[in-house]
Backbone bond lengths (Angstrom), bond angles and torsions (degrees), N, CA, C in turn:
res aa  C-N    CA-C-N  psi(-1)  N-CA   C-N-CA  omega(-1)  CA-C   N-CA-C  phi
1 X - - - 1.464 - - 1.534 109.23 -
2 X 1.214 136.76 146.02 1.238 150.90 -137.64 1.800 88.09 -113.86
3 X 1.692 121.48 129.12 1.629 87.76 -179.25 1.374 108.62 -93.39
4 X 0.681 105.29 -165.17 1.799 133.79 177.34 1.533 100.38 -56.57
5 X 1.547 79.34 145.54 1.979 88.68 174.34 1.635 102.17 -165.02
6 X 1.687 102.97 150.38 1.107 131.51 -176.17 1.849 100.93 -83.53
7 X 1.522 107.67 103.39 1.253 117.11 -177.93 1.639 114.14 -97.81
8 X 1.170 136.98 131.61 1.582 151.43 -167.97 1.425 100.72 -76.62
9 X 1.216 123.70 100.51 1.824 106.15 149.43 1.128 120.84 -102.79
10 X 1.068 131.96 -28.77 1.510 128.02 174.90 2.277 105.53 -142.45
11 X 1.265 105.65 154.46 1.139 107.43 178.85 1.496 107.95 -45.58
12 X 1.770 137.78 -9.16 1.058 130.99 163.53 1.589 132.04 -109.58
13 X 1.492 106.20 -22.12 1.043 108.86 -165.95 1.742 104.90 -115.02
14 X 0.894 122.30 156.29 2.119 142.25 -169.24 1.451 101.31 -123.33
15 X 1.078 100.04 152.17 2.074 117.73 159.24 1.436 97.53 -127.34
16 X 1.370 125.78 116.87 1.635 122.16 159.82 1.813 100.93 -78.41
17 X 1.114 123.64 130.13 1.337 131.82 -165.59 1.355 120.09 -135.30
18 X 1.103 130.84 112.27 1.710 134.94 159.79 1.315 119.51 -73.15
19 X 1.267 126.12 124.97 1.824 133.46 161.29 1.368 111.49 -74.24
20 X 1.528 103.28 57.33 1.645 114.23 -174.22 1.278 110.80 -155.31
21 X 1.357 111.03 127.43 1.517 118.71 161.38 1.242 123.08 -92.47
22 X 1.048 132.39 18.98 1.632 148.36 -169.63 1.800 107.93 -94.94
23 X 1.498 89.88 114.73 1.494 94.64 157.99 1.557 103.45 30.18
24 X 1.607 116.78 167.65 1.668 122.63 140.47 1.387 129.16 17.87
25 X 1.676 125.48 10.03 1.294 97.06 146.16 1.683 120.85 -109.92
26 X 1.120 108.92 120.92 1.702 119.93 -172.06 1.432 112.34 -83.76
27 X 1.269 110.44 169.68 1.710 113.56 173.11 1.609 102.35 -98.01
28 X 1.656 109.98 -179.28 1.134 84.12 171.31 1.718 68.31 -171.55
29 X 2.007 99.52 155.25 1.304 112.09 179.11 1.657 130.22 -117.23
30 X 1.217 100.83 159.26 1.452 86.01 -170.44 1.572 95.52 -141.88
31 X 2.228 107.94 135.49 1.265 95.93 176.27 1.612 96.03 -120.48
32 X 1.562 124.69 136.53 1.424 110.26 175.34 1.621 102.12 -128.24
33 X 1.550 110.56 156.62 0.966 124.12 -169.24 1.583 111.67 -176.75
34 X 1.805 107.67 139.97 1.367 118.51 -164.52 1.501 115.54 19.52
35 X 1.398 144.06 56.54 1.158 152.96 118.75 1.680 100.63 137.48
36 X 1.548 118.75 -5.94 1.798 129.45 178.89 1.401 103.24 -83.17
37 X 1.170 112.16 145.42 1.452 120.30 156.27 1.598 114.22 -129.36
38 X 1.481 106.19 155.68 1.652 109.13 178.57 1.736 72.87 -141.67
39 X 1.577 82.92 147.74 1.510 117.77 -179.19 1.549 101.41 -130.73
40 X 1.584 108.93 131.84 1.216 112.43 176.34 1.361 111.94 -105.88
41 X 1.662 131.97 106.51 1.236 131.66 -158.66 1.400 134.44 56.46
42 X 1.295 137.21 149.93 1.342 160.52 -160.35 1.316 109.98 -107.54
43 X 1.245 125.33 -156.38 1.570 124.05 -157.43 1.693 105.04 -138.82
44 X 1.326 125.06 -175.16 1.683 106.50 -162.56 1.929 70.53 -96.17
45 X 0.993 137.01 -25.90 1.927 132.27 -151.22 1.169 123.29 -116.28
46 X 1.199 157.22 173.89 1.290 140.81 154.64 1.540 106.87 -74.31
47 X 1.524 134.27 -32.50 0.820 119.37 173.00 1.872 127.51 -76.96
48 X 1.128 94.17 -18.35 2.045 100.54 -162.67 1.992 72.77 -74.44
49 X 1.449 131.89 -20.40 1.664 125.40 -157.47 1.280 94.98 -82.33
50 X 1.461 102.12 -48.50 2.000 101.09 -174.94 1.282 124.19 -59.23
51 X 1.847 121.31 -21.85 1.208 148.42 -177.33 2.047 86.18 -64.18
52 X 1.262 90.48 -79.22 1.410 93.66 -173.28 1.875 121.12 -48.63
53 X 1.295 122.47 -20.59 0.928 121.51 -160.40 1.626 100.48 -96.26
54 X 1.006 101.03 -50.39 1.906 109.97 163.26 1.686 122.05 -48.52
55 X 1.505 111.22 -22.84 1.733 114.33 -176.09 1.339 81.47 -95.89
56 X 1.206 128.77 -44.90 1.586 103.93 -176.23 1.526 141.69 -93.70
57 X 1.738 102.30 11.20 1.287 123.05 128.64 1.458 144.47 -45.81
58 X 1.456 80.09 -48.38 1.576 104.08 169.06 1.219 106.88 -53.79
59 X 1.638 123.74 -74.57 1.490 143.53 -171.70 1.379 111.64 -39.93
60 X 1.895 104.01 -53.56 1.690 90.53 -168.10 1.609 100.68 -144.52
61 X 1.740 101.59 72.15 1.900 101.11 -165.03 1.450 105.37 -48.65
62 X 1.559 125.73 -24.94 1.354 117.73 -177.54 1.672 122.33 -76.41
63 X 1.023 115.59 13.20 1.362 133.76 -173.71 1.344 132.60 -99.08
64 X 1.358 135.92 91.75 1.445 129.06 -158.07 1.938 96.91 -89.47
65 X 0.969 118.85 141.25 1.586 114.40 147.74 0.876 130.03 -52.70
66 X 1.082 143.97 112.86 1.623 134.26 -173.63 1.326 112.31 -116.83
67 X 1.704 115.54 -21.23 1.411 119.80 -167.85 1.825 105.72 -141.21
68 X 0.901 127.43 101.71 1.738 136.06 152.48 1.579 102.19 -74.77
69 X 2.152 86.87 119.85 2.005 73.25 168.41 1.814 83.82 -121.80
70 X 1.525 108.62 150.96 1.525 100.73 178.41 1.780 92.70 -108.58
71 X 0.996 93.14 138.16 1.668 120.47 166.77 1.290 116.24 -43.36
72 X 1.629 111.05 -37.45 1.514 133.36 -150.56 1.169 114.45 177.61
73 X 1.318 115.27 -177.65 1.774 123.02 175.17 1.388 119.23 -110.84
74 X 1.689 94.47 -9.42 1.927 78.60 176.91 1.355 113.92 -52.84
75 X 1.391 98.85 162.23 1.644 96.90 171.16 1.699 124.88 -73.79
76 X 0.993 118.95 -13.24 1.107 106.02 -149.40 2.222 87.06 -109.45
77 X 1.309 98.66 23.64 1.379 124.44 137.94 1.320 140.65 -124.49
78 X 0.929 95.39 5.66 1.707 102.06 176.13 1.484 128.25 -123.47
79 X 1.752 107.21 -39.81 0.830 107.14 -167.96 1.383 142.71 -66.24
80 X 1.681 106.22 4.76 1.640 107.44 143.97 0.909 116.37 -90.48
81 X 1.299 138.07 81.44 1.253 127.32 -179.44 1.359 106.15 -109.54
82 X 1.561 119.62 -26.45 1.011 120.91 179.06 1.792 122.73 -56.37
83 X 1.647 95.64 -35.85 1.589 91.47 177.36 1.384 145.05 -61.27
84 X 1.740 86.01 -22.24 1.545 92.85 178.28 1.973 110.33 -86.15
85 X 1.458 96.91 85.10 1.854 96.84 178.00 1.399 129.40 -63.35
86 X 1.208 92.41 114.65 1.964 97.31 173.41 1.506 108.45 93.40
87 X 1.363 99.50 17.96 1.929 100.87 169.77 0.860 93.06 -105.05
88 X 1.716 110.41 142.15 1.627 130.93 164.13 1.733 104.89 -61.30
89 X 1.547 103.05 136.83 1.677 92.41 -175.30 1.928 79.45 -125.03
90 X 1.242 82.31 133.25 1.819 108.13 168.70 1.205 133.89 -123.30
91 X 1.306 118.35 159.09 1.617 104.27 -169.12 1.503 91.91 171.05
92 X 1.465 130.31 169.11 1.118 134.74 -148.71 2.068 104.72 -96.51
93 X 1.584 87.35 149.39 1.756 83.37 176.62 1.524 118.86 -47.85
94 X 1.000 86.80 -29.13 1.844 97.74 -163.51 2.019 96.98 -82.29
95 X 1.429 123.66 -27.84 1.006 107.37 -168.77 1.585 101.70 -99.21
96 X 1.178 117.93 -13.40 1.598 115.41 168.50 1.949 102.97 -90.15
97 X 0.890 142.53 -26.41 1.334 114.25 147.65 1.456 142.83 -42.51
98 X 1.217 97.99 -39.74 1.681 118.40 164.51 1.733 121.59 -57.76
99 X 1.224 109.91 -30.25 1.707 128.25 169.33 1.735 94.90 -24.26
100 X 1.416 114.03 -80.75 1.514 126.12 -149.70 1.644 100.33 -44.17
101 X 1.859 121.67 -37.79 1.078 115.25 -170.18 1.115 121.45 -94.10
102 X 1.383 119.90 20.12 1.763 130.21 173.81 1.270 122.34 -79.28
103 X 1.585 135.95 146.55 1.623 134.31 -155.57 2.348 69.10 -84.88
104 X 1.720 76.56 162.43 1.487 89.04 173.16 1.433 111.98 -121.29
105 X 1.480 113.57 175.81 1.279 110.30 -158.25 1.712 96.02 -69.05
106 X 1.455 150.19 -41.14 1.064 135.85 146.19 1.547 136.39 -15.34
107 X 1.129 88.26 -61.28 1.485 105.00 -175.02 1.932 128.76 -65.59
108 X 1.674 83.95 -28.34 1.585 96.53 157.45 1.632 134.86 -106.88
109 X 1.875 103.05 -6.39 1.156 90.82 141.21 1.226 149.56 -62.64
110 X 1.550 103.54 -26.18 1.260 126.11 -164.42 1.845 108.71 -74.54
111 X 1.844 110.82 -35.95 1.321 102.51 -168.00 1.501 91.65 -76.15
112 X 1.826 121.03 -29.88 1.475 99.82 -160.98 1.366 104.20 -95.51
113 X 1.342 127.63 27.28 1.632 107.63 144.65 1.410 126.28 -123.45
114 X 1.254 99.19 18.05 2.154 125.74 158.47 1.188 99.10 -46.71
115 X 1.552 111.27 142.57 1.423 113.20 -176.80 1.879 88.31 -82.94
116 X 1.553 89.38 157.73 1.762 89.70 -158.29 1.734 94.94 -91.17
117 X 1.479 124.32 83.25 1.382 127.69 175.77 1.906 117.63 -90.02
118 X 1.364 98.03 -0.39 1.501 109.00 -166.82 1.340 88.16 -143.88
119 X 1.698 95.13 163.02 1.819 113.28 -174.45 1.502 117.50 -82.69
120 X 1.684 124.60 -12.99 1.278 136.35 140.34 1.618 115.24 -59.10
121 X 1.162 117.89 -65.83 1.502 82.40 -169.54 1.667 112.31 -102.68
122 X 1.485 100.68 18.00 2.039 84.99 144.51 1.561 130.13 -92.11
123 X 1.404 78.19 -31.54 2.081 72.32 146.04 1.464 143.49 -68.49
124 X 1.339 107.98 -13.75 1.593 134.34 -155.03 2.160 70.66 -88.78
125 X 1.089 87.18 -73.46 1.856 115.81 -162.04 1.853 88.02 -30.38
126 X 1.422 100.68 -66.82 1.473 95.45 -158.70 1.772 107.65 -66.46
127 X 1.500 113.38 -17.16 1.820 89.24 -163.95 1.280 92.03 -108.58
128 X 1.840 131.61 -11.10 1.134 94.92 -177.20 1.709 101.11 -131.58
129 X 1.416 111.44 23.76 1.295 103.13 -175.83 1.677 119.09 -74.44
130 X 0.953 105.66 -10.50 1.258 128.56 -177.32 1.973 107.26 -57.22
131 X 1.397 108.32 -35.45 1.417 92.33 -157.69 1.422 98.15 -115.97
132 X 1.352 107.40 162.01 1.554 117.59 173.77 1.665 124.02 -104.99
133 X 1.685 88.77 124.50 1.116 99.66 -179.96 1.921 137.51 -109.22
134 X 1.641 86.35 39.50 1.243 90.38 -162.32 1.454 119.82 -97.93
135 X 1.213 139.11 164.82 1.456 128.89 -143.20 1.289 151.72 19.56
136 X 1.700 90.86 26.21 1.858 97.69 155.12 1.429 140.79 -90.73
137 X 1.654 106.08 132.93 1.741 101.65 -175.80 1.430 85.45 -88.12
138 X 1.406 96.70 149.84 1.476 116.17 172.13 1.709 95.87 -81.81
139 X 1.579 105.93 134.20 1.377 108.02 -176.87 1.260 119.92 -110.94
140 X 1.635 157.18 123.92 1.572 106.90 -155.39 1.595 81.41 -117.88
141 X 1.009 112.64 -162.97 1.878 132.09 150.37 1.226 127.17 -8.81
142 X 1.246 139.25 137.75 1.406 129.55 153.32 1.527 108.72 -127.45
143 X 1.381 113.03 18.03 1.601 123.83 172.27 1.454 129.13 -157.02
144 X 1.324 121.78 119.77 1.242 105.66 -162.76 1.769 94.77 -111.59
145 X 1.529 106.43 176.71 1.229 120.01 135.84 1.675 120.09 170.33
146 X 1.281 103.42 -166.39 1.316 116.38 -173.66 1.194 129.42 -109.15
147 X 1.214 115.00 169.69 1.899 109.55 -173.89 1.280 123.84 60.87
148 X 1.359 128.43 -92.82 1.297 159.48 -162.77 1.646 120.91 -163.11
149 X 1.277 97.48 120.84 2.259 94.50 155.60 0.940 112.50 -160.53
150 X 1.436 110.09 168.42 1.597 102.57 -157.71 2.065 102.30 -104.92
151 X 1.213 138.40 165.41 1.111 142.02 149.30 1.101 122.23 -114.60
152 X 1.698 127.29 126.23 1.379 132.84 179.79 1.613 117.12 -81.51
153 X 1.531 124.25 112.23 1.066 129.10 -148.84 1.653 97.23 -126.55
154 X 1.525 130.79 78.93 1.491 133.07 -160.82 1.835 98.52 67.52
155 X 1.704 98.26 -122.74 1.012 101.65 175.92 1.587 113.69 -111.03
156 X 1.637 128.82 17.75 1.202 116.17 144.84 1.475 123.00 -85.25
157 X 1.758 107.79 164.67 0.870 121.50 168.20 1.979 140.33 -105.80
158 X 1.150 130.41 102.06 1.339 107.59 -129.25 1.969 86.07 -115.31
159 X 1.449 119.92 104.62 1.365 117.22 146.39 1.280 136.64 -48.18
160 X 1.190 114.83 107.56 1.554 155.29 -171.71 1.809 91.10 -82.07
161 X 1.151 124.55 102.85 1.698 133.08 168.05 1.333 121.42 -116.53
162 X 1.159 104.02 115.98 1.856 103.69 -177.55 1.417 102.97 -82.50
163 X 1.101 129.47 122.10 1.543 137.53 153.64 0.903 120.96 -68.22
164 X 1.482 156.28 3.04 1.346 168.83 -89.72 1.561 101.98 -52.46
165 X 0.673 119.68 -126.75 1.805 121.22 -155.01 1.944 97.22 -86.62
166 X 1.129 102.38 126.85 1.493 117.15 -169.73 1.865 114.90 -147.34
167 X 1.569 86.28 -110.36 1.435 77.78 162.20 2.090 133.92 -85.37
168 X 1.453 88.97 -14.65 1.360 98.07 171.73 1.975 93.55 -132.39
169 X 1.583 94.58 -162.22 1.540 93.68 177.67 1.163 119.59 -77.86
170 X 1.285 120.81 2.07 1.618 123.64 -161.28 1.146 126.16 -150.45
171 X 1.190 135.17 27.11 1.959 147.19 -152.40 1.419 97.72 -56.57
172 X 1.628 115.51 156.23 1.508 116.58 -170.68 1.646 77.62 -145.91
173 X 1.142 112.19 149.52 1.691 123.17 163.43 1.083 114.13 -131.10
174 X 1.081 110.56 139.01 1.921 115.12 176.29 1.490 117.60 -105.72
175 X 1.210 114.25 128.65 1.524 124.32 179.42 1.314 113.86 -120.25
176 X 1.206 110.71 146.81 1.726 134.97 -170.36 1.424 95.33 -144.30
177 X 1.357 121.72 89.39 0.977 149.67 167.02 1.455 117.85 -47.44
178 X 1.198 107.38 -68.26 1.832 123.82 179.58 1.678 89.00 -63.47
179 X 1.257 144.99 -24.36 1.112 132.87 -169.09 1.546 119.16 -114.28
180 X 1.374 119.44 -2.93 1.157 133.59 161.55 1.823 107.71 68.93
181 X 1.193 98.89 37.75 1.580 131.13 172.39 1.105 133.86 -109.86
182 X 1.767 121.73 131.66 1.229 121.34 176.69 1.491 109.64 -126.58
183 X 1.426 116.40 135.43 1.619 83.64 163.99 2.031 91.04 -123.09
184 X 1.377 82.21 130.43 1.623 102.01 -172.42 1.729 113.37 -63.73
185 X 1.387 110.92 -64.76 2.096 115.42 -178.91 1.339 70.82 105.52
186 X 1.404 100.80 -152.36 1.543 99.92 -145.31 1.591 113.90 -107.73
187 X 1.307 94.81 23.74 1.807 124.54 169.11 1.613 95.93 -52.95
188 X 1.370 126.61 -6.09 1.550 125.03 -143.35 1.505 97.44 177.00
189 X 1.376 101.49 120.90 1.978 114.90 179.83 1.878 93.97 -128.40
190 X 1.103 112.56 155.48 1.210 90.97 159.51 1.753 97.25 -159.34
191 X 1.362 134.56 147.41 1.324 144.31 -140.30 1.492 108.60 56.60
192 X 1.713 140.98 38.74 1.225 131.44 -179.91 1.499 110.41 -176.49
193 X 0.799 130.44 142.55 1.560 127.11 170.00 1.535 110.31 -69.67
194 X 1.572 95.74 151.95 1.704 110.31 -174.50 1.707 99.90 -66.86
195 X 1.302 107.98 153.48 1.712 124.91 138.57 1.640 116.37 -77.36
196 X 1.059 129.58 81.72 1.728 127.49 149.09 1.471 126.34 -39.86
197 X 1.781 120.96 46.89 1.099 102.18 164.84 1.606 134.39 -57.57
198 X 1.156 107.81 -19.29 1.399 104.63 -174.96 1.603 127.21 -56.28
199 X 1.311 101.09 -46.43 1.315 118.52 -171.13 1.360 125.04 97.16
200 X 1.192 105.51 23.52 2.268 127.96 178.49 1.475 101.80 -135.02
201 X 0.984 119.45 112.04 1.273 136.14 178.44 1.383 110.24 -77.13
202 X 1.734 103.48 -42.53 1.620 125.07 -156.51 2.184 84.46 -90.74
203 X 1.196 104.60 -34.98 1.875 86.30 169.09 1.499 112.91 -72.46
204 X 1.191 122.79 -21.76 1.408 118.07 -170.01 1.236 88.26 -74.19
205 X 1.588 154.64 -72.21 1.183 162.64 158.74 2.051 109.15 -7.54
206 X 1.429 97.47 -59.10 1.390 94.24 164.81 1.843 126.95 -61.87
207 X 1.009 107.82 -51.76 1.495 112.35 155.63 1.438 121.77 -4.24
208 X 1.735 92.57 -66.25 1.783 107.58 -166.15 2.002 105.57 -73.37
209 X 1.222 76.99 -23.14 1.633 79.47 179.10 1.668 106.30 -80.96
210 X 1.226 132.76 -16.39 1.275 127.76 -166.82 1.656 98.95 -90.45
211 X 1.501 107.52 -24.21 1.273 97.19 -167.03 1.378 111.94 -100.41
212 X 1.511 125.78 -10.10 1.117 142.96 165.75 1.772 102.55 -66.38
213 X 1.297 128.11 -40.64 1.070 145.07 163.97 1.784 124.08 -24.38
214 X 1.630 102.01 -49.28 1.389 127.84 177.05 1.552 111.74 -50.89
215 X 1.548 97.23 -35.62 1.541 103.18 -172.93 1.536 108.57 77.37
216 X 1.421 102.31 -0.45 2.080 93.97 162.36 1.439 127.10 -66.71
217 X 1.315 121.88 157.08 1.089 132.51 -171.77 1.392 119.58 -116.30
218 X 0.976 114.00 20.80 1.827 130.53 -179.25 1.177 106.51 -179.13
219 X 1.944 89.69 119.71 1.577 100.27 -171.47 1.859 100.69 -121.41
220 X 1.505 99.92 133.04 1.169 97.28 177.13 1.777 110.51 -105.03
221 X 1.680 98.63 137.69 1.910 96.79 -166.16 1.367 112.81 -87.74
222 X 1.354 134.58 177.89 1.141 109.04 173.07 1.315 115.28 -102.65
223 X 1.388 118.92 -1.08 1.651 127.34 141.17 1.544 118.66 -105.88
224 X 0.943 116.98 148.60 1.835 106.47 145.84 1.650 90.19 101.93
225 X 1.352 126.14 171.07 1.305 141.59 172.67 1.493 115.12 -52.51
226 X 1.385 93.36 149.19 1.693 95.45 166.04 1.300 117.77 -87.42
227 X 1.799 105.08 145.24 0.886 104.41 -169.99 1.781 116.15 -150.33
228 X 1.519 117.88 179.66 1.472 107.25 -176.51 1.726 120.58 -105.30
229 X 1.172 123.11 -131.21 1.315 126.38 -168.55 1.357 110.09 -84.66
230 X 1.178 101.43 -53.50 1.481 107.40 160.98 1.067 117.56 -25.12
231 X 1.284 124.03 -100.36 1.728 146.74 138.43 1.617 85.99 34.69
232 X 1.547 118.82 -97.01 1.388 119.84 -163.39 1.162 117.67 -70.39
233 X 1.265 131.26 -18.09 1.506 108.07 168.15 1.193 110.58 -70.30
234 X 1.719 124.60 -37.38 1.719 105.34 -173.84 1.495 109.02 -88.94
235 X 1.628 122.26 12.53 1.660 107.59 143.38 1.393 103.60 -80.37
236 X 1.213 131.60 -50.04 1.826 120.25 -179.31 1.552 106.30 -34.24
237 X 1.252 108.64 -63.63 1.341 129.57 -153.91 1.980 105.55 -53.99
238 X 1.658 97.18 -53.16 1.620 107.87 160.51 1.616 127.14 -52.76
239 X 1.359 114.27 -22.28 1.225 132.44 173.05 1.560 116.56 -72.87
240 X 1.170 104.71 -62.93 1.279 111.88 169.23 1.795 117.01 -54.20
241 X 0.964 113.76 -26.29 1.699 119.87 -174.12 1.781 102.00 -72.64
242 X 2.110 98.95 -50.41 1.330 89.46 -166.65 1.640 100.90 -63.84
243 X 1.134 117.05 -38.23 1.752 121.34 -169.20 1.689 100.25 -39.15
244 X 1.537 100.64 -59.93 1.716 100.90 -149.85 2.004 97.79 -63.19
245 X 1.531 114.63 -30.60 1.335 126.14 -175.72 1.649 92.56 -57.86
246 X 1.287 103.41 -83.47 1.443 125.49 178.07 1.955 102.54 -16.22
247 X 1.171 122.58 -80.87 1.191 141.36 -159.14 2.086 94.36 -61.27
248 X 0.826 103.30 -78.57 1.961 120.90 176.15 1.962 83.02 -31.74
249 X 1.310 136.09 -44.46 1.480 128.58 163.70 1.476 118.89 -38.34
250 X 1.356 101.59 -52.03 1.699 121.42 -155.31 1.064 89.97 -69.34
251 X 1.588 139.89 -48.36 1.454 134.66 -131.19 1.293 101.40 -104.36
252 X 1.859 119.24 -24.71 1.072 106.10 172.74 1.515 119.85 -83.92
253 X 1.399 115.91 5.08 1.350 118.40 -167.87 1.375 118.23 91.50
254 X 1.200 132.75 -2.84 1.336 123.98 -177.36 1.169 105.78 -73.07
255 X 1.910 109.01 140.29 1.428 124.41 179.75 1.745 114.21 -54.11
256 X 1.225 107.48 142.02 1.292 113.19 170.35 1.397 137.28 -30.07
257 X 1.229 103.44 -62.09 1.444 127.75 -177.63 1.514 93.14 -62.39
258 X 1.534 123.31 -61.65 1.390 116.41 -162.34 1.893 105.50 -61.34
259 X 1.416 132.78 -40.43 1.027 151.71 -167.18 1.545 100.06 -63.63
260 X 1.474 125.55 -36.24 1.186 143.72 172.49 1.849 110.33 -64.52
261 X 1.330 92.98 -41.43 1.882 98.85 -178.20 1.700 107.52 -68.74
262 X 1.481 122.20 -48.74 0.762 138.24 176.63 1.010 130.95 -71.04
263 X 1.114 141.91 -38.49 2.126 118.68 111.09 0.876 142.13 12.08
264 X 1.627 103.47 -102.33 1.309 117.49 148.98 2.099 119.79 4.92
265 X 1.911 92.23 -84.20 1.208 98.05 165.90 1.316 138.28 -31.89
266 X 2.026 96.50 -56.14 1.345 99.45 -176.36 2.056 109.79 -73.62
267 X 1.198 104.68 -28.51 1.358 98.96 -148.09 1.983 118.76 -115.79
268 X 1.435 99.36 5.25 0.952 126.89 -153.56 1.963 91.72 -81.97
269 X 1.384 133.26 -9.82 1.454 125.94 162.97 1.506 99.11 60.24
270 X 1.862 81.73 -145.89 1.554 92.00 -179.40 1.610 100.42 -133.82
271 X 1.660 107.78 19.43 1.216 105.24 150.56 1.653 144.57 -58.03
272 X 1.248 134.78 131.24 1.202 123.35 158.50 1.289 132.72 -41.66
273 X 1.471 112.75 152.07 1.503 118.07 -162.91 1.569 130.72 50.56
274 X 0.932 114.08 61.46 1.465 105.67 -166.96 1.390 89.67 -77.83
275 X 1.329 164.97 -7.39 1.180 161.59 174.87 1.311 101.28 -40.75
276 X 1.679 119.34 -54.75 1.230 119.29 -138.07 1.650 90.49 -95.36
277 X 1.746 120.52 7.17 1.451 94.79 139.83 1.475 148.62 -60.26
278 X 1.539 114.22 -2.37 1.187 146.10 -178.19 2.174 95.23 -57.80
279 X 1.469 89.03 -47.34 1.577 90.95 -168.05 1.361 123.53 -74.01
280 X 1.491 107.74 -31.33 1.024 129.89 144.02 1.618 152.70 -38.26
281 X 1.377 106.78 -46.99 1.685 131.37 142.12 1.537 90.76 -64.77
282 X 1.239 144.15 -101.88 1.105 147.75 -142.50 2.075 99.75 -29.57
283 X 1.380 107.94 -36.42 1.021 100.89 -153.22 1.969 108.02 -100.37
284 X 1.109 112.14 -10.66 1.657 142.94 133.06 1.587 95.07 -33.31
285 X 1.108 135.62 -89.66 1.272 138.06 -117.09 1.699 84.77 -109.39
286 X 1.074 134.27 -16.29 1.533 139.03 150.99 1.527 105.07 -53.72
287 X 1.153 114.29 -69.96 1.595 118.29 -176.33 1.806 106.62 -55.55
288 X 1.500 113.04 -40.66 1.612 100.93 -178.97 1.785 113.69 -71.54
289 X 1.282 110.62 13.63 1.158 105.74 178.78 1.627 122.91 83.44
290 X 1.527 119.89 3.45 1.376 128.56 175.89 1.518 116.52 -71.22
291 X 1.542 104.45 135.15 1.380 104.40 -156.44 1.916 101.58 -93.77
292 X 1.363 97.68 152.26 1.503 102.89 172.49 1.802 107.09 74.90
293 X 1.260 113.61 54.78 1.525 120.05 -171.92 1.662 98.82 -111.80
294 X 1.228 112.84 128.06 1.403 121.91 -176.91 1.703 104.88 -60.39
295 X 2.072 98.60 132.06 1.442 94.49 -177.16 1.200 98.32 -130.08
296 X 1.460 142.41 178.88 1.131 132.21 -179.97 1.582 137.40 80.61
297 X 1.389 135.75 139.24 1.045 122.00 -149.60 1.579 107.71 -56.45
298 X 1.623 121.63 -54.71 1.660 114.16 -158.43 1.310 109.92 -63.99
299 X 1.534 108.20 -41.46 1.456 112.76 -163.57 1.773 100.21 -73.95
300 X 1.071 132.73 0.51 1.794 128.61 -168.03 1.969 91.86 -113.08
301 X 1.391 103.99 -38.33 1.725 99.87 169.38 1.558 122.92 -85.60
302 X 1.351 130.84 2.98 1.244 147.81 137.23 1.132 116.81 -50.06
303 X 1.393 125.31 -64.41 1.292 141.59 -169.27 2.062 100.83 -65.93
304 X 1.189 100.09 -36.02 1.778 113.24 168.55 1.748 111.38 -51.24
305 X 1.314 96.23 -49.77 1.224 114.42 -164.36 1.283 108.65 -63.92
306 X 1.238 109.71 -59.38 1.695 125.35 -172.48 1.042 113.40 -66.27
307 X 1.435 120.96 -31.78 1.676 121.70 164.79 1.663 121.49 -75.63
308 X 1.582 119.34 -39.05 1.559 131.37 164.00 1.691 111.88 -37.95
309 X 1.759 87.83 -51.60 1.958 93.06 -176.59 1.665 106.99 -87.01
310 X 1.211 119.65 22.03 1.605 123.09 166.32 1.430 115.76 74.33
């Protein structure tokens, strides 16, 4: 795997970036200016964080952090959060409520070094056994809010946008306005199919429109390559396809699981993971009102599982 690197978009603003569609490795942004820095998200480890925190030493030694905003609560955005000391970490009301119901760094060590006897944790085993999760405090927020606000970062200015419930319960987007930059979290994947934790398919769809909205011209994902306008309308555009497929499932009654295969089939590209169209249908057939639809992290990566192993 190719590692990580601190990519240039504008004399202020960075993309930290992985050449990976795998599980847990995220992007992450950085805007610096007259001696402030804001960092957009953390790393899934303490170590993949120090990686990042050292290239962007490198980049801008005159630069203190002053502001962490997390996108979300998964971990594998947050969970350095602890390293960056004495930065305000922000993120939306709605996505720091969601905190309490996140697997913890325990709790997912624990499924991915289960001997893999079930279709959860041989999936657990293969995507995330790989990384170490040992001595992280989970760190959460020390600022919330709603709508929109802005943070003064030197002399940029960087819009803070809540997406509200999308890909998780709480999406945050960052805008750099003067720089014609977004970096989305995971409002936006690109080489891979989305995770639908939320359970709104039709907000994940709204999302792309909010951020297309900005009028930026470089969008950074919170997986997958950077990319432009293009880029997000034909993830919107793919979104909307699985929904209307997905949903036209629900109404005729077809079982879940099967409605999930048939996806899959139809819609599965030459993107990575097509499994995690599973979350996606799941989250279709939530909105059509079908009762007893898997919610929540194990039961939505089960449903991954069982469709991955065919």
């Amino acid at each position: 795997m190719t590692p990580p690197r601190l990519v240039p978009l504008s004399p202020t603003t960075w993309a930290w970036t992985h050449d990976s569609t795998a599980w847990g490795y995220s992007n992450c942004g950085l805007v610096a200016s007259d001696g402030e820095a804001l960092l957009m998200d953390t790393q899934f480890t303490l170590e993949g964080t120090r990686e990042l925190l050292d290239a962007i030493a490198g980049a801008v030694p005159d630069a203190t952090i002053t502001t962490v905003v997390n996108s979300h609560q998964n971990g594998d955005h947050t969970w350095g959060n602890e390293l960056v000391a004495g930065a305000e970490i922000i993120t939306s009301a709605a996505s720091a409520a969601h905190l309490c119901h996140e697997m913890t760094p325990e709790m997912l060590t624990a499924l991915s070094r289960a001997e893999p006897t079930s279709a959860v944790t041989a999936y657990a085993v293969e995507h995330f056994g790989g990384f170490d999760f040992g001595g992280i405090t989970v760190t959460g927020p020390t600022r919330t809010f709603t709508g929109t606000t802005e943070v003064t970062v030197g002399r940029r200015t960087v819009e803070l946008i809540d997406l509200g419930a999308a890909h998780s319960a709480g999406d945050v987007a960052a805008h750099v306005p003067e720089d014609g930059v977004v970096f989305t979290g995971d409002a936006l994947f690109t080489g891979g199919h989305m995770i639908v934790w939320s359970g709104s398919l039709t907000s994940c769809v709204a999302a792309c429109d909010t951020l297309l909205a900005t009028g930026a011209t470089t969008f950074v994902p919170g997986h997958g390559e950077i990319t432009d306008r293009a880029g997000v309308t034909r993830f919107r555009d793919d979104l909307s396809r699985v929904f209307d497929a997905a949903t036209a499932y629900a109404l005729s009654g077809t079982e879940l699981a099967d409605a999930a295969r048939l996806v899959k089939a139809a819609h599965a590209g030459g993107l990575a993971h097509p499994e995690r169209l599973f979350t996606a249908v799941a989250a279709a057939y939530q909105e059509a009102g079908v009762q007893s639809v898997p919610s929540g992290t194990l039961p939505l990566v089960e449903g991954m599982a069982q469709l991955a192993a065919g």
